[in-house]
PAKE-928329 format. One record per atom (N, C-alpha, C): x, y, z. Coordinates in steps of 0.2 Angstrom, whole numbers, padded with zeros to 4 digits, always signed. Layout:
REM residues N
XYZ...
***
This chain:
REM residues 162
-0054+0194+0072-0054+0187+0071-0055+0185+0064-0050+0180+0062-0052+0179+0055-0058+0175+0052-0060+0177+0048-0065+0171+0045-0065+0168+0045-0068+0160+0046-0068+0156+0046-0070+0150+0038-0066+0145+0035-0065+0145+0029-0067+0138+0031-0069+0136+0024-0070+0129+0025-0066+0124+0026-0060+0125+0024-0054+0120+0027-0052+0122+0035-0054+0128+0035-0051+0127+0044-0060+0125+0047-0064+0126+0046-0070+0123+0048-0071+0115+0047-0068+0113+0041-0070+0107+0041-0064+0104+0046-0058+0104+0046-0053+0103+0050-0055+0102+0059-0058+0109+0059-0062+0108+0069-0066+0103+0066-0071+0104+0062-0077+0097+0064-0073+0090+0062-0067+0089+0058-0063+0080+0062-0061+0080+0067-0059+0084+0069-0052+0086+0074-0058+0082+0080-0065+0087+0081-0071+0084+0085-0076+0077+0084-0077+0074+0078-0080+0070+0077-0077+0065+0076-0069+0063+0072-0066+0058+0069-0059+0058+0075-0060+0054+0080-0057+0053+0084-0053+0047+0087-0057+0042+0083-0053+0036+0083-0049+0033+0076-0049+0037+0071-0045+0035+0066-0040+0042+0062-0034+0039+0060-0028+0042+0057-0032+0047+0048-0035+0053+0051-0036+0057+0047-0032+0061+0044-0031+0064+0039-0026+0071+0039-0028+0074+0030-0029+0080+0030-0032+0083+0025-0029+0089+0020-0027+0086+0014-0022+0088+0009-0027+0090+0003-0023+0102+0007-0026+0103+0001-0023+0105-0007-0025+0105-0011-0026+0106-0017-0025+0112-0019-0020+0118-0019-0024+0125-0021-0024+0125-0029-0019+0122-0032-0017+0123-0039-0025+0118-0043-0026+0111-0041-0032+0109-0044-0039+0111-0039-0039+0115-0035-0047+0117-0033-0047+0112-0027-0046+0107-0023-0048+0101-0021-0043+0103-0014-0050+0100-0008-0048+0098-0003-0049+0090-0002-0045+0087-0001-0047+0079+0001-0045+0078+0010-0051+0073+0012-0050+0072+0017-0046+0062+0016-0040+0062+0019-0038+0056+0018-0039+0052+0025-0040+0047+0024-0042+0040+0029-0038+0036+0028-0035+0033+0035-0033+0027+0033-0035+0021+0040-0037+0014+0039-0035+0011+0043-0031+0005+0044-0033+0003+0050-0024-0002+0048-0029-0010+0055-0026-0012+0051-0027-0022+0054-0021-0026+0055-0022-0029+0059-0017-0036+0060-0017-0040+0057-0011-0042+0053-0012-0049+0046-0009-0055+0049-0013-0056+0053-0009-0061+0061-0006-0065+0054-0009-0071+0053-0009-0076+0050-0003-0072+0044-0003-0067+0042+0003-0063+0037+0003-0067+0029-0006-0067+0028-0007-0070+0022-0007-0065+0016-0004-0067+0009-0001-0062+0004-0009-0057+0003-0009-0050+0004-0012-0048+0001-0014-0042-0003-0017-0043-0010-0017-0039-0014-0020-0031-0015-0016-0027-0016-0021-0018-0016-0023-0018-0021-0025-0013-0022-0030-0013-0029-0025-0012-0036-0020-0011-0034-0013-0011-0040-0011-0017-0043-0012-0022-0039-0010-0029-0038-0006-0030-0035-0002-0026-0031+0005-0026-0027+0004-0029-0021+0006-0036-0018+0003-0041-0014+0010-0039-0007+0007-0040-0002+0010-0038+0002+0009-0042+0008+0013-0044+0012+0013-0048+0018+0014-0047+0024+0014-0042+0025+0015-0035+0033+0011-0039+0037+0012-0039+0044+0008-0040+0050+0005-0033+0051+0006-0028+0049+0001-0022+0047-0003-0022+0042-0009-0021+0041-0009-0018+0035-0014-0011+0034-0010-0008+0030-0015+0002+0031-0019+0001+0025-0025+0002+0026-0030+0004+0019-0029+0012+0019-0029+0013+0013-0030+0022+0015-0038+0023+0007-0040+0029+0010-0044+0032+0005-0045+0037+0007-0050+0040+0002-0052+0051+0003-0058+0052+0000-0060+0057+0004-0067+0058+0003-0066+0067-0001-0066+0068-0007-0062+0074-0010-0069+0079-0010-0067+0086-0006-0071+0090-0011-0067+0094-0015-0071+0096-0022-0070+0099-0028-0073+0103-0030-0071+0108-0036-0075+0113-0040-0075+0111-0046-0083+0109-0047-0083+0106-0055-0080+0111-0059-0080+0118-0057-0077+0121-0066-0071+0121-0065-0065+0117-0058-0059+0121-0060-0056+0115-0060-0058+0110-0054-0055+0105-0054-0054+0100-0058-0049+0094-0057-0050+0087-0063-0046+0083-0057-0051+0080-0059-0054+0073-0054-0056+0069-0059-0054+0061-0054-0057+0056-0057-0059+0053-0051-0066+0052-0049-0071+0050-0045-0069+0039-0042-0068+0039-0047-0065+0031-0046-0059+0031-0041-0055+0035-0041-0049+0036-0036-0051+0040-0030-0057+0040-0028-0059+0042-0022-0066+0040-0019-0065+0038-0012-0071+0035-0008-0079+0037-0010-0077+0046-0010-0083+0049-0012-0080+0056-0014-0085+0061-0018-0081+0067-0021-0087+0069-0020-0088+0076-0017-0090+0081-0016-0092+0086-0018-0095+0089-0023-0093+0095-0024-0096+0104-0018-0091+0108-0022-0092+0115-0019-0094+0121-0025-0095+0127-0021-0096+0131-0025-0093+0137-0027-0087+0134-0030-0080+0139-0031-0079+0144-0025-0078+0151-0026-0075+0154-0020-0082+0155-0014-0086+0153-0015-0092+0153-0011-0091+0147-0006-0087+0142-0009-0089+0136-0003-0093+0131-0004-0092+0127+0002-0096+0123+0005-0101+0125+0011-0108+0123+0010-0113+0125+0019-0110+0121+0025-0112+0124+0027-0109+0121+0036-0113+0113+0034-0117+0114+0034-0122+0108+0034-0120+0101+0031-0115+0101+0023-0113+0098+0020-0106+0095+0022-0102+0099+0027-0097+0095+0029-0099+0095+0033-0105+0097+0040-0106+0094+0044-0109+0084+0043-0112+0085+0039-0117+0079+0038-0110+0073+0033-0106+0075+0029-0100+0072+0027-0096+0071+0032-0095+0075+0037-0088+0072+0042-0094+0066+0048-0099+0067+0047-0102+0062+0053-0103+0056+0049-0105+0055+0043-0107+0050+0039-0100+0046+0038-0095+0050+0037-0088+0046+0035-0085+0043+0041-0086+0045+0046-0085+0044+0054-0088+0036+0055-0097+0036+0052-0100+0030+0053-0098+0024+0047-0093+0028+0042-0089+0022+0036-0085+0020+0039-0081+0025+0042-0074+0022+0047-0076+0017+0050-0082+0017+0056-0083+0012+0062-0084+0008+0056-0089+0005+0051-0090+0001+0048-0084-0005+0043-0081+0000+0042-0077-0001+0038-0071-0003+0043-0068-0001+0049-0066-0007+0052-0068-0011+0054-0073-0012+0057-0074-0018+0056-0073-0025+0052-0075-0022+0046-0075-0026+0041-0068-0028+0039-0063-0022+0040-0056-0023+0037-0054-0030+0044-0055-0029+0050-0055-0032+0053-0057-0041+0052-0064-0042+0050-0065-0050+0046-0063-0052+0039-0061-0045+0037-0058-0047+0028-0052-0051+0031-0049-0046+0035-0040-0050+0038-0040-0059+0041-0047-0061+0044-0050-0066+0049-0054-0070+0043-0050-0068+0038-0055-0072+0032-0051-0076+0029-0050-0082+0026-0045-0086+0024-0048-0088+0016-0055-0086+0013-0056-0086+0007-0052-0082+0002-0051-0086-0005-0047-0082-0010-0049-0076-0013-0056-0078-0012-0060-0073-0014-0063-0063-0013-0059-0067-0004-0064-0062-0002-0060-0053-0004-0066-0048-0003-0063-0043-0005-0065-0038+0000-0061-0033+0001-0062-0024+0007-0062-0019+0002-0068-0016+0005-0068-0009+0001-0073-0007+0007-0071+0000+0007-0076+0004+0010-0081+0004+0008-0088+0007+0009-0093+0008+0006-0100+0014+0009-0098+0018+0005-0102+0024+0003-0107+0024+0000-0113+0028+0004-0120+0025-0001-0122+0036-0002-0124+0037-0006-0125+0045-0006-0132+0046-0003-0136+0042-0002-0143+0045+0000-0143+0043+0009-0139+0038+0011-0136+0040+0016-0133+0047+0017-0128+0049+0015-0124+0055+0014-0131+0062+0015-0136+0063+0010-0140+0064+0009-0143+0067+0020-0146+0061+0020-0149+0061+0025-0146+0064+0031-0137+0063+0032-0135+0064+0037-0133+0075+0037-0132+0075+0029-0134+0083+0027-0138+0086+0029-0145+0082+0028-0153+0086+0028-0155+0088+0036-0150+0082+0042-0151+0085+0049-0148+0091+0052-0144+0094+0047-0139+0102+0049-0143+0108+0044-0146+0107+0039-0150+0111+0035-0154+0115+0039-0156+0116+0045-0160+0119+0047-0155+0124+0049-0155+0131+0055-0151+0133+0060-0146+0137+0054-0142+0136+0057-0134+0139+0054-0132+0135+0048-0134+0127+0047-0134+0123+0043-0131+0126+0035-0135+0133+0035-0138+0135+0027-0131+0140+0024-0127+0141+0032-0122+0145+0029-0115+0143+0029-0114+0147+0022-0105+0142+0016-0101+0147+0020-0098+0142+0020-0089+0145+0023-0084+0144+0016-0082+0151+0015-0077+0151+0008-0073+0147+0006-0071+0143-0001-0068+0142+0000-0061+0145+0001-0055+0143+0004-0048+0146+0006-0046+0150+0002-0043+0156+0003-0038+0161+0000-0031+0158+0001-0029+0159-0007-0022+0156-0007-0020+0161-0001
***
């Protein structure tokens, strides 16, 4: 049996956890980076213009937000942290702990439920003003880590061989 890698481990733990929302996870082998991409999607019944973060205004009776939650290797990778929900890091061909994308793929889970919802009242909002963005706090993250730390927690799954 093969090894188990961090991209195929972290793959089983969405596959198992994120169940109700449109996941799918793009890797990176040339800049070091797996991203885990999220998207969710509302009904713009009313079908009032709305702008992305580009300014590109849009009036779809659907609308998809998407974002990622990237892991990386500071020495190889380049990244810019602003273009992503949350950035990660790992530790080059060592990996990531089981612990770390255990406690990331449960906490991103609890962004998702949160995060629709809110994309849900952003759409039911009829202020100029109002604004959607996901919201990632790290010392949540933090917490939802420190519960898999114990056990098996403590052991890195490689990063992938090309």
């Amino acid at each position: 049996m093969k090894k188990q890698s961090m991209l195929t481990y972290l793959d089983e733990r969405i596959n198992k956890v994120i169940t109700e929302y449109d996941v799918a996870i793009d890797w990176d082998k040339g800049n070091h980076t797996i991203e885990v991409v999220v998207r969710l999607f509302g009904e713009n019944k009313s079908q009032a213009a709305i702008d992305d973060v580009q300014g590109v205004a849009s009036e779809e009776e659907i609308i998809e937000f998407e974002d990622g939650v990237l892991f990386y290797n500071p020495e190889k990778s380049k990244v810019s942290a602003d273009d992503f929900l949350a950035i990660v890091p790992f530790e080059g061909k060592k990996g990531c702990s089981k612990a770390t994308i255990n406690g990331v793929v449960d906490y991103l889970n609890e962004v998702l439920d949160q995060g629709q919802s809110d994309l849900l009242d952003f759409l039911a909002d009829d202020s100029e003003d109002a604004v959607f963005e996901l919201v990632w706090a790290e010392d949540k993250l933090a917490a939802h880590i420190a519960q898999y730390e114990g056990k098996d927690g403590a052991e890195y799954l490689a990063y992938p061989s090309y």
